[in-house]
Backbone as numpy.savetxt, mean C-alpha at the origin, in Angstrom:
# Nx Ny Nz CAx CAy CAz Cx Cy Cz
-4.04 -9.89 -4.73 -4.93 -9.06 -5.53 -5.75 -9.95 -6.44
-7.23 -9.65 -6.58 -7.65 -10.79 -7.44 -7.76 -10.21 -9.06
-8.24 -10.80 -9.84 -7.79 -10.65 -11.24 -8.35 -9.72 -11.79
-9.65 -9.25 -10.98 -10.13 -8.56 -11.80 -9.68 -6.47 -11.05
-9.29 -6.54 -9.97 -8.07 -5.63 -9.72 -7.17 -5.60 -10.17
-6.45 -6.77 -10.31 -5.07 -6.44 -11.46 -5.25 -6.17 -12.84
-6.65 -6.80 -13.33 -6.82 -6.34 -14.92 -6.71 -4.53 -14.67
-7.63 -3.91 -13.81 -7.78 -3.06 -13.96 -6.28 -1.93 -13.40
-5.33 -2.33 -12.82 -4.16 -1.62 -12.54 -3.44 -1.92 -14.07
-3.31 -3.47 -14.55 -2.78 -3.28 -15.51 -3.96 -2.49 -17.56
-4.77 -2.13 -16.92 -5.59 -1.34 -17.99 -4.77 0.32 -17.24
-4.99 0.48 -15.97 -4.86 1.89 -16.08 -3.34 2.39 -16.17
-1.88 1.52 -15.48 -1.11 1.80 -15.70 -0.65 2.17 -17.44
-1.42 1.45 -18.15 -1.18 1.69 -19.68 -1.61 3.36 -20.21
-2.98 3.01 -19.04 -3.43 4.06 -19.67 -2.83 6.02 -19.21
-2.41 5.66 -18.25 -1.96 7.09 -18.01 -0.23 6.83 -18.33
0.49 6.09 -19.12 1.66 6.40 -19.34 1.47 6.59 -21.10
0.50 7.21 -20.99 0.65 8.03 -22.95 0.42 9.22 -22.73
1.42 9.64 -21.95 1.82 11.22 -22.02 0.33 11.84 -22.27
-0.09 12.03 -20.68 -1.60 12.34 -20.08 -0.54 13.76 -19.41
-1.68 14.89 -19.96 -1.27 16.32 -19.59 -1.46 16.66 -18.26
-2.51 15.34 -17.64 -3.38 15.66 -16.15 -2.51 14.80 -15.73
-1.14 14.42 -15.84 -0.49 13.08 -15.06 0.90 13.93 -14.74
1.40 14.09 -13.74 2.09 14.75 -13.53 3.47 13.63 -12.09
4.42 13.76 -12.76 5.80 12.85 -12.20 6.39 13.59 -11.32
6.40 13.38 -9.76 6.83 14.02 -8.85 7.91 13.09 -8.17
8.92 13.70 -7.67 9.78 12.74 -6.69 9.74 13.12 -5.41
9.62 12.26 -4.36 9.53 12.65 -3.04 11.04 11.78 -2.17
11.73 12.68 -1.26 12.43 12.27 -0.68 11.97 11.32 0.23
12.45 10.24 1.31 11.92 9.76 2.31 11.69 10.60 3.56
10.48 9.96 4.10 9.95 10.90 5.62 9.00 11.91 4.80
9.57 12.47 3.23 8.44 13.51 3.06 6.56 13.29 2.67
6.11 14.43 2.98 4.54 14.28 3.32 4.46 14.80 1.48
3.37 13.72 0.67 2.96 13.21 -0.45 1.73 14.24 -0.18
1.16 13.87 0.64 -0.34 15.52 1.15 -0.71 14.67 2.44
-1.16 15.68 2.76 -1.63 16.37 4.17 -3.07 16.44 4.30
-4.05 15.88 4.40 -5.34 16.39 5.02 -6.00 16.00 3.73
-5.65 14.43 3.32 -6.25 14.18 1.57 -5.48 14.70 0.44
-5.94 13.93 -0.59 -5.41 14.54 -1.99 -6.35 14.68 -2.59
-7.20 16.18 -2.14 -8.24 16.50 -3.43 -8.12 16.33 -4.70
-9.31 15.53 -5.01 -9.20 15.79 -6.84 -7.62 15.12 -7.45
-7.24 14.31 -7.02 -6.05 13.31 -7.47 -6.06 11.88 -7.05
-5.63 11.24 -7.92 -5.28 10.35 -6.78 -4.01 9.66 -7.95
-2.80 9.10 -7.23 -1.40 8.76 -7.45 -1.07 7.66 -7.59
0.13 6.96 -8.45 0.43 5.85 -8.69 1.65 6.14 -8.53
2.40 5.00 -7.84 3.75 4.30 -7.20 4.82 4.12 -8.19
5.31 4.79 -9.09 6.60 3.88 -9.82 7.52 3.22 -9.43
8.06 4.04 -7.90 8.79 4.08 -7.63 8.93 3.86 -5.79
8.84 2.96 -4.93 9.44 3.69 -3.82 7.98 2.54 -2.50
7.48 2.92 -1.28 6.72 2.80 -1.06 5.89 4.00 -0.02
4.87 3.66 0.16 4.05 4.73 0.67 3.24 4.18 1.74
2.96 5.25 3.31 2.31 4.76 4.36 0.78 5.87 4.00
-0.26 5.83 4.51 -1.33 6.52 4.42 -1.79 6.45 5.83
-1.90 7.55 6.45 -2.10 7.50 8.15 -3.51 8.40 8.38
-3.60 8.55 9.80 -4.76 9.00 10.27 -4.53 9.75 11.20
-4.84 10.81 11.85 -4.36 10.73 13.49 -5.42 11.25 14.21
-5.72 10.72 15.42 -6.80 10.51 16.39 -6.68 12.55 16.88
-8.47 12.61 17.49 -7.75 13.94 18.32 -6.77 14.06 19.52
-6.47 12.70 20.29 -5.54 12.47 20.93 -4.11 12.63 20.27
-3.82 12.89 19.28 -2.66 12.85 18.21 -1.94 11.63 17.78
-2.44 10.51 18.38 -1.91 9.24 18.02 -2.18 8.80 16.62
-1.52 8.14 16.11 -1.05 8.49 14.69 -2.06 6.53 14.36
-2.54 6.69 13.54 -3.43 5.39 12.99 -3.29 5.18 11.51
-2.77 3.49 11.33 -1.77 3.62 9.73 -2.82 2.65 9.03
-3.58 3.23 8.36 -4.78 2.53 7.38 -4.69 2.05 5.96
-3.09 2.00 5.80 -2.68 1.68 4.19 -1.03 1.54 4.37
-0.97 0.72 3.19 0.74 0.70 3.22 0.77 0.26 1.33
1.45 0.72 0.73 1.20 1.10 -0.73 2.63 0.44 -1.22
2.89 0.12 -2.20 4.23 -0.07 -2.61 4.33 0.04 -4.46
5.51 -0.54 -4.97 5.39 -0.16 -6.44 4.79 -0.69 -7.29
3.62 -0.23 -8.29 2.86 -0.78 -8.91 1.26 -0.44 -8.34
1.68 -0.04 -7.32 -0.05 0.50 -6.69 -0.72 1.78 -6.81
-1.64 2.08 -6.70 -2.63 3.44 -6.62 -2.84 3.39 -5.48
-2.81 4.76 -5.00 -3.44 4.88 -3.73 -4.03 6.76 -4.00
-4.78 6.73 -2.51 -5.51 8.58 -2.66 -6.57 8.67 -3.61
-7.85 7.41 -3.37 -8.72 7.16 -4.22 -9.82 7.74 -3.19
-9.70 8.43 -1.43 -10.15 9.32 -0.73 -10.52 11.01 -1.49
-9.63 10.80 -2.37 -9.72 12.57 -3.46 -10.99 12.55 -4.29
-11.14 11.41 -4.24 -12.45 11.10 -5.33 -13.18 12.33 -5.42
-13.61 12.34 -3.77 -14.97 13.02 -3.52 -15.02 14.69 -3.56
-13.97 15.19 -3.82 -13.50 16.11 -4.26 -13.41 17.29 -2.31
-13.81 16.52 -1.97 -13.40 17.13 -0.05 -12.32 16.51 0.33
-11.72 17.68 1.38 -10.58 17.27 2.08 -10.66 16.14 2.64
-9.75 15.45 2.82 -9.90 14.09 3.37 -8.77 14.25 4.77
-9.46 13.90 5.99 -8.37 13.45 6.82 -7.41 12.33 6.82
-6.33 12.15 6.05 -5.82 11.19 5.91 -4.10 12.12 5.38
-2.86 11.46 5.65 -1.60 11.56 5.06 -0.68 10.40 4.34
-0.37 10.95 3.48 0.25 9.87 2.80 1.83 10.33 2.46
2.67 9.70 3.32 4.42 9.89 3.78 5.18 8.60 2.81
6.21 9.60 2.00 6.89 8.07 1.41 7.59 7.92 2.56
7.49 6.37 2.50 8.67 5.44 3.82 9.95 5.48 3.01
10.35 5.44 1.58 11.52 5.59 1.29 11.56 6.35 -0.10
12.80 7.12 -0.53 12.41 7.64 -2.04 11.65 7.24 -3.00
10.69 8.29 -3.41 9.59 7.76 -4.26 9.58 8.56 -5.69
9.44 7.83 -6.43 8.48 8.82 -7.63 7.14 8.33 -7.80
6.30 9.18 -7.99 4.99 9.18 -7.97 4.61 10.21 -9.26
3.09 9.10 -9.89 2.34 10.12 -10.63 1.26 10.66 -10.01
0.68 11.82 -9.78 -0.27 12.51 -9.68 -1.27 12.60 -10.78
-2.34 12.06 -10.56 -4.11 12.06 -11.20 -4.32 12.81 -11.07
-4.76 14.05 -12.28 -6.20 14.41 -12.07 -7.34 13.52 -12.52
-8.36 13.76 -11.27 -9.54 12.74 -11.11 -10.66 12.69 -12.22
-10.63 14.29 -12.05 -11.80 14.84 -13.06 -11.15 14.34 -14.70
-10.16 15.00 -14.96 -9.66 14.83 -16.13 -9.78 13.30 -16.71
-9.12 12.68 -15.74 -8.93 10.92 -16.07 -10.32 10.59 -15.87
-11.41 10.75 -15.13 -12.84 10.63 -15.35 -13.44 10.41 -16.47
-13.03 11.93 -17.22 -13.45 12.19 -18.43 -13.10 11.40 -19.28
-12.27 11.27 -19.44 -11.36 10.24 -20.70 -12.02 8.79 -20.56
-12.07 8.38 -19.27 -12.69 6.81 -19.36 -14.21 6.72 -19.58
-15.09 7.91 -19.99 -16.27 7.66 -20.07 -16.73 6.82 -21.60
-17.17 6.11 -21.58 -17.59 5.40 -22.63 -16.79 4.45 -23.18
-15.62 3.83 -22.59 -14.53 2.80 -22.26 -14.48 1.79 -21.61
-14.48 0.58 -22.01 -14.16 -0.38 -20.83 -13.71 -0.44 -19.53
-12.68 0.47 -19.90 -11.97 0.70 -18.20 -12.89 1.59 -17.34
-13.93 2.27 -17.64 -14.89 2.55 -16.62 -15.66 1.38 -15.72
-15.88 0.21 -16.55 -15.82 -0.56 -15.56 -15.51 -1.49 -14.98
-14.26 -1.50 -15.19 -13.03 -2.03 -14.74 -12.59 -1.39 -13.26
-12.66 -0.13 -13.56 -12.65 0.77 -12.57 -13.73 0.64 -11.35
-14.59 0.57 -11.75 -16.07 0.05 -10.70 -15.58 -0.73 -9.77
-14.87 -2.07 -10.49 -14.97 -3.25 -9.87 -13.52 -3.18 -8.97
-12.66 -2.39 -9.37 -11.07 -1.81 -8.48 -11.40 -1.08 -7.51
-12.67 -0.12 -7.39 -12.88 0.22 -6.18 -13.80 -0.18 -4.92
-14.41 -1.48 -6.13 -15.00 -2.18 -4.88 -13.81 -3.05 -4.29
-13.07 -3.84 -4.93 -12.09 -4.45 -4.12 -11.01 -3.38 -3.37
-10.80 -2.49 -3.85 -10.22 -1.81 -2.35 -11.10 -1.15 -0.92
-12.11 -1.02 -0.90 -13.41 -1.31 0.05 -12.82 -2.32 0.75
-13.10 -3.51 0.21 -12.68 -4.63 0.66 -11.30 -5.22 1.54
-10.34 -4.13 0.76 -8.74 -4.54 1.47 -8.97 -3.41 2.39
-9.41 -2.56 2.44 -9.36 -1.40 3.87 -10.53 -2.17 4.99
-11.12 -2.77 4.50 -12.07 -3.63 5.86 -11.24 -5.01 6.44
-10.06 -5.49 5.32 -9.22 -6.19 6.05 -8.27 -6.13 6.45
-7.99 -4.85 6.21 -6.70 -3.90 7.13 -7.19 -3.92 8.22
-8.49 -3.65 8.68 -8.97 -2.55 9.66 -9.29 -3.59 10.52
-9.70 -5.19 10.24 -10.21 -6.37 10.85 -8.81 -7.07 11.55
-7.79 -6.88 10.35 -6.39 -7.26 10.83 -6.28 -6.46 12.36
-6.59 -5.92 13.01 -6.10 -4.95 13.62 -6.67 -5.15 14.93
-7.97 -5.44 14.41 -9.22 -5.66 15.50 -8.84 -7.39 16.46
-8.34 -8.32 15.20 -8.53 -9.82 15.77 -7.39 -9.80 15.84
-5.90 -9.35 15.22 -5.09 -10.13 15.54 -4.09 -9.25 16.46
-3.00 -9.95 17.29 -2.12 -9.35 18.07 -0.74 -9.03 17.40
0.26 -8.21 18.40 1.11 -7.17 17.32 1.67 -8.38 16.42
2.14 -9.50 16.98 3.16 -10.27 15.69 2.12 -10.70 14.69
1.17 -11.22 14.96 0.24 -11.26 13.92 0.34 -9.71 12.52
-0.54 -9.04 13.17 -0.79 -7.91 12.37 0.80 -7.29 11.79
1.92 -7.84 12.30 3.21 -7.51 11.87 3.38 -8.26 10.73
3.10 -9.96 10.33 3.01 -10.67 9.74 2.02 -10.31 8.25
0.45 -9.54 8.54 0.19 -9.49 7.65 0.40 -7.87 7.03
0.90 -7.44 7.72 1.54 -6.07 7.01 2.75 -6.47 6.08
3.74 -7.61 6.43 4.71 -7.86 5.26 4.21 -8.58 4.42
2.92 -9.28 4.56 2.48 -9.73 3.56 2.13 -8.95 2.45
1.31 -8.02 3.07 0.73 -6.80 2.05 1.73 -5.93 1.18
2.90 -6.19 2.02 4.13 -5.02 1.85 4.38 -6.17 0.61
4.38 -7.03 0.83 5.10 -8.07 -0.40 5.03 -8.06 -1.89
5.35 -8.31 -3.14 5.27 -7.92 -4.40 6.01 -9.41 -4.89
4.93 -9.92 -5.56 4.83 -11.81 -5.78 6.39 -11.88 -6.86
6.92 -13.24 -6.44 8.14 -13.41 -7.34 8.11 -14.08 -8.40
7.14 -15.59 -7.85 6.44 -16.63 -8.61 5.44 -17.09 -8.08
4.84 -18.21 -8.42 4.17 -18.65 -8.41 3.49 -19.41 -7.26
4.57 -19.77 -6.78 4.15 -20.67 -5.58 4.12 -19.81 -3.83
3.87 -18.92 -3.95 3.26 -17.70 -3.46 4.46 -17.12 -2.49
5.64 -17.17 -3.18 7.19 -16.90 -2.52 6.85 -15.13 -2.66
7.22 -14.74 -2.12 7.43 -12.90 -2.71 8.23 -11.89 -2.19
8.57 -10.97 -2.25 9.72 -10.34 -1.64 9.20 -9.04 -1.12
9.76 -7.90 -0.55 9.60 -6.70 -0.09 11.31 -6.01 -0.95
11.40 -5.19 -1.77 12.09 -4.80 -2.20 13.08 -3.86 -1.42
11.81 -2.35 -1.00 12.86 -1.85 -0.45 12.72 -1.71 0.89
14.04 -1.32 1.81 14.03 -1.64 2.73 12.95 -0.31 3.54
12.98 -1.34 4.77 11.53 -0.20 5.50 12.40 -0.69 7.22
12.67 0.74 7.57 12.78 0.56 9.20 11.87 0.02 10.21
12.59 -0.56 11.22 11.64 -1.41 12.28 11.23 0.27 12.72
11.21 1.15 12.67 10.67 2.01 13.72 9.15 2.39 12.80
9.60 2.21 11.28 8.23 2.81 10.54 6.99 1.53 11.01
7.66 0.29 10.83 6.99 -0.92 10.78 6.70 -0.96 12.11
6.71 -0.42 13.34 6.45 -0.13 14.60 4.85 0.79 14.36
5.30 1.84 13.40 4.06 2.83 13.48 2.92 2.08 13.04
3.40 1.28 11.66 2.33 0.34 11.12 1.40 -0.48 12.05
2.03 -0.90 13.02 1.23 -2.22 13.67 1.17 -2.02 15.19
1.23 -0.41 15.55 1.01 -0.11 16.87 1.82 -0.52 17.82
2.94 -0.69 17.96 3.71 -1.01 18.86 5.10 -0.27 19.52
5.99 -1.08 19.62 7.51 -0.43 19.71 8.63 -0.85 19.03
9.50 -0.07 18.51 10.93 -1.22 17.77 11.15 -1.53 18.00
11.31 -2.14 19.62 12.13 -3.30 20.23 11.36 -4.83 19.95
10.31 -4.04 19.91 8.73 -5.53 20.22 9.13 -5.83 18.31
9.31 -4.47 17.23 9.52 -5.07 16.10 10.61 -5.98 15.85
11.36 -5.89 16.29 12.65 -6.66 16.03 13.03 -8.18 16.90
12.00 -8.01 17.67 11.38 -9.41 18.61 10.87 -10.31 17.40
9.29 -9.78 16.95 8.77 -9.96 16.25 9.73 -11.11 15.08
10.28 -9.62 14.62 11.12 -9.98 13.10 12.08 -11.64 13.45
12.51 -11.49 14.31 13.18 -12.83 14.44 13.24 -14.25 15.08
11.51 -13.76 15.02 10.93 -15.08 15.52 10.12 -15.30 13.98
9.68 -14.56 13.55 8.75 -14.89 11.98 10.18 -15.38 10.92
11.59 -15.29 11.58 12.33 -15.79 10.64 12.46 -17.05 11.00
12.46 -17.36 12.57 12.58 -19.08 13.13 11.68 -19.82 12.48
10.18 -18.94 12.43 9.03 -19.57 12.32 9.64 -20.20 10.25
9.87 -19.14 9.82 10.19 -19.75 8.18 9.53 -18.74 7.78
8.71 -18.06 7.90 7.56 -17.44 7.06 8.70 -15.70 6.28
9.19 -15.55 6.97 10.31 -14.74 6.26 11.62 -14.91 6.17
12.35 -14.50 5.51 14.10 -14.86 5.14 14.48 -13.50 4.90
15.89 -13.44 5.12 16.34 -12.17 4.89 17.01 -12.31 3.16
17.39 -10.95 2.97 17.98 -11.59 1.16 19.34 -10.27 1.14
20.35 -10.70 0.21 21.40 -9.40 0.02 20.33 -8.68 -1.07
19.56 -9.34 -2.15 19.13 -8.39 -3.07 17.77 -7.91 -2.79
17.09 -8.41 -1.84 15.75 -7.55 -1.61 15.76 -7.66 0.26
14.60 -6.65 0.76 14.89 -6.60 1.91 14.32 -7.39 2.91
13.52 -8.25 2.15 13.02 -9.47 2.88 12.21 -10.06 1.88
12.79 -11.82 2.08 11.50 -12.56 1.07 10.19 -13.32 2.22
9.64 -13.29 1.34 8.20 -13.58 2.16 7.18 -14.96 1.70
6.82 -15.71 2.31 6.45 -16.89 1.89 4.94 -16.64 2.89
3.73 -16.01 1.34 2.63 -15.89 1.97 1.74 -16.82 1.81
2.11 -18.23 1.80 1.14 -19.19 2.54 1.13 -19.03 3.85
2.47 -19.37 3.68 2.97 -19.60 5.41 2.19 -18.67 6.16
2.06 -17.46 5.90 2.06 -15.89 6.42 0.27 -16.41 6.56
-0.48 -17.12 5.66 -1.69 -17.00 5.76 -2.29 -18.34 7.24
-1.38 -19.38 6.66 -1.69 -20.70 7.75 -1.04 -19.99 9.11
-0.59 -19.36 9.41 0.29 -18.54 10.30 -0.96 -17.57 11.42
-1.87 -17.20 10.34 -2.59 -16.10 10.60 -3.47 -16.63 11.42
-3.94 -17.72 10.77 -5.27 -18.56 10.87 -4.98 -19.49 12.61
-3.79 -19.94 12.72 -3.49 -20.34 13.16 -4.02 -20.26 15.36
């Protein structure tokens, strides 16, 4: 994430935890649907848990255009105040806040964080065109590789990072178009390779240089 996205997650997380009347704390079991067909007029932040955001073709094949985890916003599709074809399923127990758009609109007008905000939704523009490029150039272990990257949440410095909670090879199958058998192929060759480790306290650590010279490669 570059700095001037994280200024602005860490401006807005501040800002909607002062007991905002339009902010509303929901818990979602795993497998359950967060919304269905867009989140008009909201859009949600992660406390807790992680989140897939899908698509599905008129063929019904299911197309995974986001993968969200704790500390993130996602359902910035509500903006526009139309239904959006899109679903957003926690992959494992979540709590989530719910935005109102309009409301939180209002409040940031004449505030710094309006454009702070500007510049957070141009860089997510940006990460959905390299989701969508991931997909186009690279093959399944590839695009498996930079989905745990994304899935990742930094430890230190030297660009080590972990995946907290755990996520099934069958979800991580849906993610990157494939099958669980091909995921679990995958998974234990990216552990030969080094670029991931398994951990007792998180569910995989992740070393995203590697993951990037890996990519390039």
């Amino acid at each position: 994430m570059c700095s001037s996205a994280k200024s602005f997650n860490d401006s807005i997380i501040d800002f909607i935890y002062r007991n905002r009347v339009y902010v509303k704390n929901i818990r979602f079991n795993k497998g359950e649907y967060i919304y269905v067909s867009g989140g008009e007029g909201s859009f949600y932040f992660i406390e807790k848990g992680c989140v897939r955001i899908s698509t599905q073709t008129k063929d019904g094949r299911v197309c995974n255009i986001g993968f969200y985890k704790e500390g993130d916003f996602f359902g910035e599709s509500g903006f526009s105040g139309d239904i959006i074809p899109e679903t957003a399923t926690a992959l494992v127990g979540c709590i989530i806040k719910k935005i109102n758009f309009t409301s939180f609109l209002e409040e940031m007008k004449g505030k710094d964080i309006l454009y702070e905000f500007i510049i957070y939704m141009a860089n997510k523009i940006m990460e959905h065109q390299r989701t969508i490029s991931s997909f186009v150039i690279f093959n399944s272990e590839k695009r498996l590789a930079y989905t745990l990257m994304r899935m990742s949440s930094e430890v230190n410095s030297e660009n080590i990072s972990s995946i907290k909670n755990k996520v099934s090879y069958q979800d991580l199958s849906y993610m990157i178009g494939t099958t669980r058998s091909r995921v679990g192929y995958f998974m234990s060759n990216l552990i030969k390779l080094g670029i991931i480790k398994e951990s007792k306290e998180r569910f995989l650590i992740v070393d995203k240089k590697r993951i990037e010279e890996y990519l390039m490669e």
